[in-house]
N, C-alpha and C positions, 0 to 999 in steps of 0.2 A: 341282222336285217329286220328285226320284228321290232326289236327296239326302235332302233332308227322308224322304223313307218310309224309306229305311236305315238315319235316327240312331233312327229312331222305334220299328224294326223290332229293329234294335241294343241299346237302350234296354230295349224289353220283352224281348227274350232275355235278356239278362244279369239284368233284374228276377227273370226265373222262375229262372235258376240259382241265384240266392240264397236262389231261395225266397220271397220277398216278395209275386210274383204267377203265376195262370197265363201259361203260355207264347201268346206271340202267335199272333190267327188269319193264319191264311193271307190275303195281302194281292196284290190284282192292281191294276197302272197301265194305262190305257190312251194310248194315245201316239196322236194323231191324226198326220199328215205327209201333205206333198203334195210332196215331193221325195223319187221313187223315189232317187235317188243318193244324197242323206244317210243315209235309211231302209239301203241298202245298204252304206254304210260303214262307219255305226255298230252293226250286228248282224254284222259280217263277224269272223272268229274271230280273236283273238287274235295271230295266228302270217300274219295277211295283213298286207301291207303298208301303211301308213299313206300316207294321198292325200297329193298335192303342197299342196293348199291346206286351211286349215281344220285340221292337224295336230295340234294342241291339243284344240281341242274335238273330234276325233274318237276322240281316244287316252282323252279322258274319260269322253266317252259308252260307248268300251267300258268302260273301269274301274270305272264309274258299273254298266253293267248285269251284268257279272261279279258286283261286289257286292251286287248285287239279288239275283241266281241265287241266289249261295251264304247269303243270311238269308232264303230263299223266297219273294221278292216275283217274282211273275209278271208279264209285259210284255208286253199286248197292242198291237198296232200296227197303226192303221185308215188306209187311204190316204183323203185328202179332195179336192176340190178345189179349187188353190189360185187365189187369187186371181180368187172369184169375189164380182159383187156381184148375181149373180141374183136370188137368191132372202135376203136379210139375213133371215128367219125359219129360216132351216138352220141349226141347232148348229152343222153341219158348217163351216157357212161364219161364222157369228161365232164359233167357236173359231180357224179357220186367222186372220181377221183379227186376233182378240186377238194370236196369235202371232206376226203378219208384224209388229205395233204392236210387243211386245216385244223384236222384235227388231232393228226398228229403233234403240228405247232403247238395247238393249245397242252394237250398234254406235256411238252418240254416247257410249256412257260410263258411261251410265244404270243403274240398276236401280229395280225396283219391287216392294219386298220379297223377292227371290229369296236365297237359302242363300249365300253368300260361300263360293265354292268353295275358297281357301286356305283357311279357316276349318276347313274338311269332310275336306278333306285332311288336313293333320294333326292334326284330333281321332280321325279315325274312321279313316285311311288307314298312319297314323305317316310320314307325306310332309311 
């Protein structure tokens, strides 16, 4: 999702530079998580060290939301909780479940419509 809002965001800025459209409105994601550790790794600055595990997607996730910062897409981030089957009418908890599902996909190999991250990279990165 963060990609996609950055080509999107990307997209209409250079639209309006040309002149063709007004400049884009200001755009906020909201980012649910139920893993204070990820949530910590992935907002840690720049200039911190990269965890032992997860390397990759965490080096993304910042590059991923640097990029946001700098085309003005603001990133809110709601803790939830995980891995709950209390209450299945809780946003809160059939978003975390969609997620824990997608995430599972992704670990077999999977996707399900999501942005092809080398794709993103180097149209929008020059990576």
């Amino acid at each position: 999702m963060l990609a996609r809002a950055c080509c999107y965001q990307r997209d209409k800025r250079d639209s309006a530079r040309r002149g063709q459209r007004p400049p884009p409105p200001p755009l906020t994601l909201i980012f649910c998580y139920d893993s204070q550790y990820t949530h910590d790794t992935c907002v840690a600055d720049a200039a911190s060290p990269l965890p032992r595990r997860n390397r990759t997607i965490v080096a993304l996730c910042r590059r991923l939301l640097a990029d946001a910062a700098q085309l003005g897409i603001a990133v809110a981030w709601v803790k939830v909780r995980g891995h709950s089957t209390t209450n299945p009418a809780d946003m809160t908890v059939v978003g975390n479940n969609r997620a824990d599902k997608a995430a599972d996909r992704g670990q077999e190999g999977k996707t399900c419509g999501e942005i092809e991250i080398a794709t993103y990279m180097r149209r929008e990165l020059g990576r």
